[in-house]
C-alpha positions as CSV (number, residue, x, y, z in Angstrom):
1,X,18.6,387.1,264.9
2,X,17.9,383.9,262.9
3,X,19.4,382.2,260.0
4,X,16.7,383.6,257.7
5,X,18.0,386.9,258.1
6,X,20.8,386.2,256.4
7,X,18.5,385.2,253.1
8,X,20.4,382.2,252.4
9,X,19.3,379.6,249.0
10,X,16.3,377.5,250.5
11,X,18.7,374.4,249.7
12,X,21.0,376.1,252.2
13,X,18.5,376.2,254.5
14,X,17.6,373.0,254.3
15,X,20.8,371.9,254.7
16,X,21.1,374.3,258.1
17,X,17.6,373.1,259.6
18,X,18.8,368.9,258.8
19,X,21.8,369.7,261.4
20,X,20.4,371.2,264.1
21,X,21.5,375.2,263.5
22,X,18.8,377.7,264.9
23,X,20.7,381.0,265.9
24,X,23.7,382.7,264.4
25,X,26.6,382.8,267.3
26,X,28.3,385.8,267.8
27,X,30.7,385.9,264.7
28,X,28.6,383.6,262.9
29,X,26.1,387.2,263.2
30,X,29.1,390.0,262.5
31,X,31.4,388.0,259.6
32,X,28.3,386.4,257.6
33,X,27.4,389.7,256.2
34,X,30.9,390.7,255.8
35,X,31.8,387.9,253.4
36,X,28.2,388.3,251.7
37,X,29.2,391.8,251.2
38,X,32.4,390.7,249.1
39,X,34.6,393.0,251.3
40,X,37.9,390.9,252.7
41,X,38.2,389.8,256.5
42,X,40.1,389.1,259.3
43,X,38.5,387.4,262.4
44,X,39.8,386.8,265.4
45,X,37.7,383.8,267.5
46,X,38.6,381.0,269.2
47,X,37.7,377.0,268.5
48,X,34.1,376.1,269.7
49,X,32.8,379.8,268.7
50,X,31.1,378.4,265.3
51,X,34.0,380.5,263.0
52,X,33.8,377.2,260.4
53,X,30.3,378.1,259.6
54,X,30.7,381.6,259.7
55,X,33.3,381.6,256.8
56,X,31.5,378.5,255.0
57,X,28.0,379.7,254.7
58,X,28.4,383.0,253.0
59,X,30.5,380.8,250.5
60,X,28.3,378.3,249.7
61,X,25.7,380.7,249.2
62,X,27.4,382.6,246.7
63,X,28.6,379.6,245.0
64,X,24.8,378.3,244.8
65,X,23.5,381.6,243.1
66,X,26.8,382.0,241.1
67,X,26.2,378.2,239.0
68,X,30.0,378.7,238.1
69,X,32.1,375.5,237.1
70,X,36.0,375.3,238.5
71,X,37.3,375.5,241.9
72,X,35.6,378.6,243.4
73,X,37.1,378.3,247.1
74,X,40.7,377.4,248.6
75,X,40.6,377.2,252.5
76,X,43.8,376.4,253.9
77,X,44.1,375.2,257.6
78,X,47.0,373.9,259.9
79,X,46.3,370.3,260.4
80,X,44.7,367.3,258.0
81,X,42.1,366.7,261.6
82,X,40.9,370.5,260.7
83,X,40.7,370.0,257.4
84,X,38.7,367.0,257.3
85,X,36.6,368.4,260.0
86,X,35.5,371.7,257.9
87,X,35.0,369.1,254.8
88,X,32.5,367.1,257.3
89,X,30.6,370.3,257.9
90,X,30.4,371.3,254.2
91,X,29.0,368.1,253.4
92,X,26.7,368.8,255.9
93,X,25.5,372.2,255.1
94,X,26.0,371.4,251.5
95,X,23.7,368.2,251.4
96,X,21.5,369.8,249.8
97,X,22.6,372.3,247.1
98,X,24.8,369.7,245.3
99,X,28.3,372.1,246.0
100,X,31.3,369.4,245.8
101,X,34.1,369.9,248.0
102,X,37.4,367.6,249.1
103,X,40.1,367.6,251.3
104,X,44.0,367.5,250.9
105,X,46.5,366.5,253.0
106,X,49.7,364.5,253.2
107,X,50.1,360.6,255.0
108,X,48.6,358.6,252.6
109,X,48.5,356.5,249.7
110,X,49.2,357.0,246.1
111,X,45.2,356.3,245.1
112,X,44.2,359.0,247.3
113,X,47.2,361.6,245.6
114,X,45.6,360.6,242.5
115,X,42.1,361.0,243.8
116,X,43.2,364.6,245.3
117,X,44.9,365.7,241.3
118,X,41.7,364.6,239.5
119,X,39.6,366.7,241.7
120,X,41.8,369.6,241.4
121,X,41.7,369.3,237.9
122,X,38.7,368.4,237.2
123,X,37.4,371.9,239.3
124,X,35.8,370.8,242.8
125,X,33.7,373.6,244.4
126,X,35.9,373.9,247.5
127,X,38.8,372.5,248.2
128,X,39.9,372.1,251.8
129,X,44.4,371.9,252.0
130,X,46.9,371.6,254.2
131,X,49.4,374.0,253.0
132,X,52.5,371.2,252.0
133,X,50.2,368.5,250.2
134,X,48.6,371.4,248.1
135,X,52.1,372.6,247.5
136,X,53.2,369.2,246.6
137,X,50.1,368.9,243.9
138,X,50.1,372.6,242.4
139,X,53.8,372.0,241.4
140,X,52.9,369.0,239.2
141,X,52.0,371.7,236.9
142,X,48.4,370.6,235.6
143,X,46.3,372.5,238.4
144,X,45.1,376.1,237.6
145,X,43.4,378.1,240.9
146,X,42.4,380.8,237.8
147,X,38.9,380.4,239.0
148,X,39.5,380.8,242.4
149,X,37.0,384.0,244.1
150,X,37.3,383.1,247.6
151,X,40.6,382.2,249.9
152,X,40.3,381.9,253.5
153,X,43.3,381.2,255.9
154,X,41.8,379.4,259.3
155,X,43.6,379.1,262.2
156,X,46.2,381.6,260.5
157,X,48.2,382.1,264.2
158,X,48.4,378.2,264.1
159,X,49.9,378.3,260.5
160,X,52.4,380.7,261.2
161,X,53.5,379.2,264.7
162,X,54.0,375.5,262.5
163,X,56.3,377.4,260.7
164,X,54.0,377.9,257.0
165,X,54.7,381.7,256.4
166,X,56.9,380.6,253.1
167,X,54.3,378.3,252.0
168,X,51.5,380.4,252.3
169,X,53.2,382.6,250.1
170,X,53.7,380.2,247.9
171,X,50.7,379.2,247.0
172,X,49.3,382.8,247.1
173,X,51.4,382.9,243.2
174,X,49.4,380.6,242.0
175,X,45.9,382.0,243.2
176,X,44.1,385.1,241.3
177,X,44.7,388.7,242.7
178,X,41.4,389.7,242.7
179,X,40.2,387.6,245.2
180,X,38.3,387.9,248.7
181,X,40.7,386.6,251.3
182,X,38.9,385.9,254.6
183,X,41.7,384.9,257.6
184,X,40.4,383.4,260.9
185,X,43.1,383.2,263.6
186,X,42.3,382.6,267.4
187,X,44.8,385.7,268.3
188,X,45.5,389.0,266.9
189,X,49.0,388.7,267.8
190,X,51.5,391.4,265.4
191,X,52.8,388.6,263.1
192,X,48.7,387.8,261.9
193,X,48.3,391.6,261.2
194,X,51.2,392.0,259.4
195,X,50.6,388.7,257.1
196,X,46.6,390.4,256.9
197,X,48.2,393.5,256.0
198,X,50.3,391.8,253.2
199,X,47.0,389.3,251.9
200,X,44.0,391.5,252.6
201,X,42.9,394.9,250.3
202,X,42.5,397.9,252.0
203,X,40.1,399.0,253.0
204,X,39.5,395.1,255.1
205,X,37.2,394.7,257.8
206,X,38.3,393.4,261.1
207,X,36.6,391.5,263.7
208,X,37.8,390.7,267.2
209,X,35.5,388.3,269.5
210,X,38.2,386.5,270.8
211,X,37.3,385.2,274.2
212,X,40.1,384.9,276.8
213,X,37.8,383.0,279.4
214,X,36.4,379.4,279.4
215,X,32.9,378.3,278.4
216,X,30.7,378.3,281.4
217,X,30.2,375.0,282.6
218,X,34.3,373.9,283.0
219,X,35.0,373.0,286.5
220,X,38.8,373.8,286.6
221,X,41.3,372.7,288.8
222,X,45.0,372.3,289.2
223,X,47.2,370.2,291.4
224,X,50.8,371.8,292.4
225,X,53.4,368.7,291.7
226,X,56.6,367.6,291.2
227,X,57.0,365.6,288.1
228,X,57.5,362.3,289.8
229,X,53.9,362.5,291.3
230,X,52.5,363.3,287.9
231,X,51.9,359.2,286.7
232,X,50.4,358.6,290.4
233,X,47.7,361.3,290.2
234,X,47.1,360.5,286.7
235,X,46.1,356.9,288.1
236,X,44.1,358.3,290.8
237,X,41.8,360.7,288.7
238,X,41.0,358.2,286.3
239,X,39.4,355.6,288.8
240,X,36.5,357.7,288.6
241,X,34.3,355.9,286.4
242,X,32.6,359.2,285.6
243,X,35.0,360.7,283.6
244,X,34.2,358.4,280.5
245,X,35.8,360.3,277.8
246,X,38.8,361.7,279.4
247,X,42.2,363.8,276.6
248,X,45.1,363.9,278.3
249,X,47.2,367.2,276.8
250,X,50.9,366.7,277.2
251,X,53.8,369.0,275.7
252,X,55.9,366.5,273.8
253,X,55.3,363.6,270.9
254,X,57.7,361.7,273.5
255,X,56.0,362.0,276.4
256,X,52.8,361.2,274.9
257,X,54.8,357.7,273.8
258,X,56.0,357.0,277.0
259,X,52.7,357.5,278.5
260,X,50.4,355.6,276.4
261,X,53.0,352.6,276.8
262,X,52.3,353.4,280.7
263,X,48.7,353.0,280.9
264,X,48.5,351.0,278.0
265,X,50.5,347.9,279.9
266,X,47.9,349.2,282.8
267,X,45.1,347.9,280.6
268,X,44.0,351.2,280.3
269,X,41.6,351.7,277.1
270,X,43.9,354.3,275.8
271,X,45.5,355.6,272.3
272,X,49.0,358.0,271.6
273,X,47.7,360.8,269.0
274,X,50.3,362.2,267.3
275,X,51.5,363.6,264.2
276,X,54.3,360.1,263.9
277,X,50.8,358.1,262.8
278,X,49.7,357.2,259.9
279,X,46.3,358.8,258.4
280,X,44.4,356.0,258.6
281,X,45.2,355.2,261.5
282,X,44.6,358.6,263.2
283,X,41.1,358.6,261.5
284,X,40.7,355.2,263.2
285,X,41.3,356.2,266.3
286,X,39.3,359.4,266.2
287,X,36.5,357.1,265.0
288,X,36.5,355.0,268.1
289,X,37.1,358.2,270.5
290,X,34.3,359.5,269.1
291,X,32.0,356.0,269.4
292,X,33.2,355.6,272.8
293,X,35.1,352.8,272.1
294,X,38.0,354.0,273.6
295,X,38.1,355.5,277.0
296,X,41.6,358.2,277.2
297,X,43.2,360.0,274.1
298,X,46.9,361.5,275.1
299,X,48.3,364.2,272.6
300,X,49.3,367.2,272.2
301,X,48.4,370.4,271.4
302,X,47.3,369.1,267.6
303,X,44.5,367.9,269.7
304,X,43.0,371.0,270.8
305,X,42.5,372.9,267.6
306,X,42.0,369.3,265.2
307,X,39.1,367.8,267.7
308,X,35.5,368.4,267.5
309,X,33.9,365.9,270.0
310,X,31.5,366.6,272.3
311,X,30.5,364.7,275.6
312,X,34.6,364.8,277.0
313,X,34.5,365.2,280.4
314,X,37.9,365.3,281.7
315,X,40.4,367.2,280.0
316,X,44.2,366.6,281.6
317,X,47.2,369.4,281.2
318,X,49.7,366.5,281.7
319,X,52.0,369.9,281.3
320,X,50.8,373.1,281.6
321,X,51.1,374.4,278.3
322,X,52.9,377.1,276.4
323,X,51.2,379.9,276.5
324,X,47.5,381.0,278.1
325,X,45.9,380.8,274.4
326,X,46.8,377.2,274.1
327,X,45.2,376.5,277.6
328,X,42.0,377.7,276.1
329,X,42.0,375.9,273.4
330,X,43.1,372.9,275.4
331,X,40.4,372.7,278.2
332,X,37.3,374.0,275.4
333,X,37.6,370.3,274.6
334,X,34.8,369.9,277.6
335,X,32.1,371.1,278.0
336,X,31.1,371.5,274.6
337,X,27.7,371.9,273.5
338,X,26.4,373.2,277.1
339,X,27.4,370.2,278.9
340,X,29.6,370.5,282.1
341,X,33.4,369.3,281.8
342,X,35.9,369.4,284.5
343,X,39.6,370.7,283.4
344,X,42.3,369.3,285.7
345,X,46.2,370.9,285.2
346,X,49.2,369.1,287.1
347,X,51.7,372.4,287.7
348,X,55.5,372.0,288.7
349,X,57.7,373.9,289.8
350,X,59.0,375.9,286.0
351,X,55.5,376.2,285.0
352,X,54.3,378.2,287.8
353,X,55.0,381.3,286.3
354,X,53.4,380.1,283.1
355,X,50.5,379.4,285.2
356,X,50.2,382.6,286.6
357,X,49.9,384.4,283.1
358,X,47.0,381.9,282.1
359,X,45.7,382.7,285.4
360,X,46.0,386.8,284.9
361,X,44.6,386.2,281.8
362,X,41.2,384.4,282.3
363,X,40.6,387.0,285.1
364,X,40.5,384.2,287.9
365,X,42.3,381.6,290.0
366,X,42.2,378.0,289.1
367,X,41.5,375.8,292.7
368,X,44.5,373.8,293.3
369,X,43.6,371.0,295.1
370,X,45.5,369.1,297.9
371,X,47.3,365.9,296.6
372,X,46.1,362.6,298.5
373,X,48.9,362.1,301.2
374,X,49.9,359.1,300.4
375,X,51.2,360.7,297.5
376,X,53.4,363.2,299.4
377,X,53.4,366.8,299.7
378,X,53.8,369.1,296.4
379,X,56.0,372.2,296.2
380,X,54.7,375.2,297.4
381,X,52.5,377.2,294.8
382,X,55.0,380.5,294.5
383,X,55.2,381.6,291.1
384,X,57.6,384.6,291.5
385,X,60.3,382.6,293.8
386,X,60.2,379.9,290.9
387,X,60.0,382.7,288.0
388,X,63.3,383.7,289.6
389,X,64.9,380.8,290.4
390,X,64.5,378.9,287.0
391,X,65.6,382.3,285.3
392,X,69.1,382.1,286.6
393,X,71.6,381.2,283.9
394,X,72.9,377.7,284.1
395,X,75.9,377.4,285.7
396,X,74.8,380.1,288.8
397,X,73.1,379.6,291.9
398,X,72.2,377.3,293.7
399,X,70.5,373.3,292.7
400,X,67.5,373.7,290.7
401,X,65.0,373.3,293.0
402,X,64.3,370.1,294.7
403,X,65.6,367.6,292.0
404,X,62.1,366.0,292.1
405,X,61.8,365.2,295.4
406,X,59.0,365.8,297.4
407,X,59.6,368.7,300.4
408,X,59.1,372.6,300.2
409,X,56.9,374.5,302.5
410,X,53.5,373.7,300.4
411,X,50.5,373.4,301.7
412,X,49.2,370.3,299.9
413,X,49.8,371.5,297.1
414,X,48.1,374.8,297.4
415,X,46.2,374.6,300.2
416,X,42.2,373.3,300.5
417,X,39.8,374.8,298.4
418,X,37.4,378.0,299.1
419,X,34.2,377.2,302.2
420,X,36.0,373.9,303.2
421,X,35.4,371.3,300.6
422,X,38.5,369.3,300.8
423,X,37.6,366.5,298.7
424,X,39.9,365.1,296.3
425,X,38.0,365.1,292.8
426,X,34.9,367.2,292.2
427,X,32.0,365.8,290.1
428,X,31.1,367.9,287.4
429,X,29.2,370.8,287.9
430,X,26.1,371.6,286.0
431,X,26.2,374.4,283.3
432,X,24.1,377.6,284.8
């Protein structure tokens, strides 16, 4: 299947064939003809799967052949780094067919407020919102979403987890019942059918593509640690000179403080990404990750849904993360595009269960490497024991489990990898 099969406006196409797009990916082939056919949607695909596309396309199409004035198409997403990245790929696909679109969100001045109102009243194709700045403009009272044919929810799971179920209703009064609602989410967990059963019209079509396993061509690894060998490692894996572009995923706005400050007095080339910024100067410092003008990123988990860059080659789980989704999303920072990535997780005692799950999940076992000795030995990887012993109730049992110090019966910290190969950090492998 190409692009032409989809009989897209030639200015479309023009637009497609200017940025590189040959073949349709997987839901880019089975929700394209879905939206075309005006029927509502709910998709369930993961980051780096080419979902912004697969809900913008079919929209701009219609939009082309329809010649309508007034705001045509709302898309809500989670973050103002996902909305401003689905506004970049409008423009791009849109280049050519003259289809305005702009994009809302909070943390800025008052001339961009006023910039945002006159486009919403003055009837911009598509606009692009985070849910609490388009709340914040639509109860000014002189925007009408009247003309509104098209609302799509992406990263609906995302929404629901930030805690935007009330305002998602909110702004569903002030958009037209006879719609098409379109809602992409990376999981088909109970509370995203539920909301699609509340949004969509029966009959709805659903699509689930979701894939639970890592792109090819991401080496992944995991070190077995107690917290006070985490900021040693950390050091250790980035005096390879070949991880140039190197995210470091931790669990907490705090943490990822504490650590820039770390390797920033280390004269690291390094940022903090967090939510605590200011817009321009999150834009600023995506702009330089993205140049290569700055060497290691540390976040969290805003990161791995809000970031489109590709040529990373190290992704760190400072923390192993919450839940085997959001290790996914995390590590599909590398390796994007068909390049090779390596994905490196430091795992303490409570998060060996987590682990586990993310493990049981994907299918496979990540390699855990042996830490350097001079670093000392790592707890033993045992996620039952620890499942049990960090499920007692407080108050019961025995200490917690080591206190931080190294000991335990490990092995290195899991023992050396498959064949023989003890070496400390892999290069990156090439993509088959």
């Amino acid at each position: 299947m190409t692009f032409n099969d989809f009989q897209f406006e030639s200015s479309l196409m023009e637009g497609l064939e200017s940025m590189g797009y040959k073949q349709p990916t997987p839901i880019q082939q089975q929700a394209i003809p879905v939206i075309q056919a005006g029927k509502d949607l709910i998709a369930c695909a993961q980051t780096g799967t080419g979902k912004t596309a697969a809900f913008v396309l079919p929209v701009l199409d219609k939009i082309i052949r329809a010649k309508k004035h007034g705001i045509n198409t709302l898309i809500i997403a989670p973050t103002r780094e996902l909305v401003l990245q689905i506004d970049q790929q409008i423009e791009g696909m849109a280049y050519f067919c003259g289809v305005s679109s702009i994009g809302i969100y909070g943390g800025n001045d008052g001339i961009t407020w006023e910039r945002q109102a006159n486009a919403l009243r003055e009837g911009v194709d598509i606009v692009i919102a985070t849910p609490g700045r388009l709340i914040a403009l639509l109860q000014s009272g002189d925007v009408k979403f009247d003309t509104i044919e098209h609302l799509i929810l992406d990263e609906a799971d995302r929404m629901l987890d930030m805690g935007f179920s009330d305002d998602i209703k909110t702004i569903l009064k002030y958009v037209p019942e006879k719609r098409q609602t379109i809602m992409f989410s990376a999981t088909m967990a109970p509370k995203i059918r539920k909301l699609a059963a509340q949004m969509l019209v029966e009959p709805f079509e659903s699509i689930n593509i979701a894939i639970s396993k890592p792109a090819a061509g991401i080496v992944q690894q995991a070190y077995v640690v107690y917290d006070n060998q985490k900021n040693n490692l950390l050091k250790e894996i980035l005096k390879n000179e070949e991880f140039s572009s190197v995210i470091i995923f931790s669990s907490t706005k705090e943490k990822v403080k504490e650590l820039y400050q770390t390797f920033n007095a280390l004269n690291y080339s390094v940022k903090g990404f967090s939510s605590d910024l200011e817009q321009a100067e999150r834009e600023e410092i995506m702009r330089n990750f993205k140049a290569r003008n700055l060497r290691i990123l540390i976040g969290t988990d805003i990161l791995s849904r809000g970031i489109d860059v590709e040529g990373i080659s190290l992704v760190v789980n400072y923390d192993a993360p919450p839940d085997p989704e959001d290790y996914i999303h995390r590590i599909g920072r590398t390796a994007r595009a068909e390049r090779a990535g390596v994905a490196i997780t430091f795992i303490n005692e409570k998060d060996q269960q987590r682990f586990s799950q993310i493990e049981a999940l994907m299918g496979m076992d990540v390699d855990k490497l042996p830490i350097p000795e001079q670093f000392g030995k790592g707890p033993e990887y045992n996620p039952e024991a620890n499942k049990k012993k960090f499920d007692k109730p407080r108050g019961f049992g025995g200490k917690s489990g080591g206190n931080g110090k190294p000991g335990g019966q490990g092995k290195g910290g899991g023992g050396k990898r498959p064949g023989g190969n003890n070496r400390r950090f892999n290069k990156p492998k090439k993509a088959e």
